[in-house]
N, C-alpha and C positions, 0 to 999 in steps of 0.2 A: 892405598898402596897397591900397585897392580902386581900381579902372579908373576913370577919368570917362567913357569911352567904349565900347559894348560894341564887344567882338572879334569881328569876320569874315572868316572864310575861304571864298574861292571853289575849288572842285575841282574839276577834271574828269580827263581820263586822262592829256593829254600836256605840261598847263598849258604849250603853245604859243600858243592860240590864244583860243578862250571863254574861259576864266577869267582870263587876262590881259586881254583886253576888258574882263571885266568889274573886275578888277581897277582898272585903270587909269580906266573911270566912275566907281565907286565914291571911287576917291583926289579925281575931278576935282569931283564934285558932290556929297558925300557926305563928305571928307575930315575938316571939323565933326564930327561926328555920329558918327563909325564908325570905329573899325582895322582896316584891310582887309590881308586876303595875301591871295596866291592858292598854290597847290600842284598836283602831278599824283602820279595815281597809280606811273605811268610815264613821266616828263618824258624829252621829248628837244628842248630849245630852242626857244625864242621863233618864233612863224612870221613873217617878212618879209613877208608877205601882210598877216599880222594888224598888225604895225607901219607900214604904210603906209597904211592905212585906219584905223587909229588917228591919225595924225600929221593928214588931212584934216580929222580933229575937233579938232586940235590939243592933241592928247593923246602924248606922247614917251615910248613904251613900251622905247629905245634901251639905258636904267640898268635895267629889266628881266632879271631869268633865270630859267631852266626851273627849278623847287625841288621835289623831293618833298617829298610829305607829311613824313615822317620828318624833314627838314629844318628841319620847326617844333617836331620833341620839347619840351617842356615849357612852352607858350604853354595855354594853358586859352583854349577858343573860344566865346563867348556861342551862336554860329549857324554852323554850316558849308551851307553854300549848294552844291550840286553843280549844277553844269552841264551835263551829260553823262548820258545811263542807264548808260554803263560806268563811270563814275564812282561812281553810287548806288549799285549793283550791290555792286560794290569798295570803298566808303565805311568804312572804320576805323572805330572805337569812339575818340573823343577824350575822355580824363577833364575833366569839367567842362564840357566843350559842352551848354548849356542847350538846346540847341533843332537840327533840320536841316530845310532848305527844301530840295525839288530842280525846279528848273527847265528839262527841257530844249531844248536850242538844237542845230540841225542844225551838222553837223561842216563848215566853211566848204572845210578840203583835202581832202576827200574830194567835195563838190560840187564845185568847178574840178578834179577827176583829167582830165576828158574837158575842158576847153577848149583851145582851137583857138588864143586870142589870150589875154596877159595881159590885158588890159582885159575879156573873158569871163570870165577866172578871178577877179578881182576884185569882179565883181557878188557870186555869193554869201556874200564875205567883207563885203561893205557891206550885205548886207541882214542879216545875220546880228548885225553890228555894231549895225546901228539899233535891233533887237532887243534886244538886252542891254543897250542902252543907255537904251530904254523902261523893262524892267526893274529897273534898277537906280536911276533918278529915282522908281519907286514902291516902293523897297524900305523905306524907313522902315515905311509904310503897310502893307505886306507883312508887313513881319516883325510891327509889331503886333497886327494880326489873328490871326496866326499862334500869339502868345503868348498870346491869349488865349481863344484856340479851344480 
């Protein structure tokens, strides 16, 4: 039985943070159109930083978890989308993935290591956010270019 929808996976290393962002755009504007996961190479849970500047968009990133890649063994993926350079780097061989975009997006916990105030640590988790979320309102557009480049 063939998809009605092409399959997307977003990856990056710790699928804490970026690729759940993006994940969660993707479900929220894009939902139509697309089957989204996201995955890490090396998942260690959902960032709380990243869920609460998700929720401002009102987006409930909460039913959310950290999933390696391996996780999704036997899903055939239209597009794997990396977020990360250690992500692309790292990037698996997926049977039947038609296609890989990589976009990268600065690491939002690693920009707030040095703040002083939560409300400092949270700026580059929300600029970060606006980002991907630019992104991912033109990823239709994106990936078709992409396909036919």
């Amino acid at each position: 039985m063939t998809r009605q929808r092409p399959r997307v996976l977003f990856l990056c290393t710790g699928n804490a943070c970026r690729s759940q962002m993006a994940e969660g755009f993707a479900r929220a504007h894009l939902g139509d159109a697309f089957e989204v996961h996201s995955a890490g190479t090396s998942p260690h849970g959902v960032d709380p930083r990243a869920a609460t500047v998700m929720a401002e968009r009102g987006i409930d990133l909460s039913a959310h978890r950290s999933k390696h890649v391996d996780d999704l063994h036997g899903l055939d993926f239209d597009w794997v989308v990396t977020v990360c350079d250690r992500a692309a780097e790292a990037c698996p061989v997926f049977p039947g993935a038609a296609r890989r975009l990589h976009r990268s997006f600065e690491d939002p916990p690693r920009l707030a290591r040095e703040a002083a105030t939560e409300a400092e640590a949270l700026a580059p988790y929300r600029r970060v956010r606006d980002e991907i979320e630019a992104f991912v309102r033109t990823l239709p557009e994106t990936l078709a270019q992409e396909h036919t480049a």
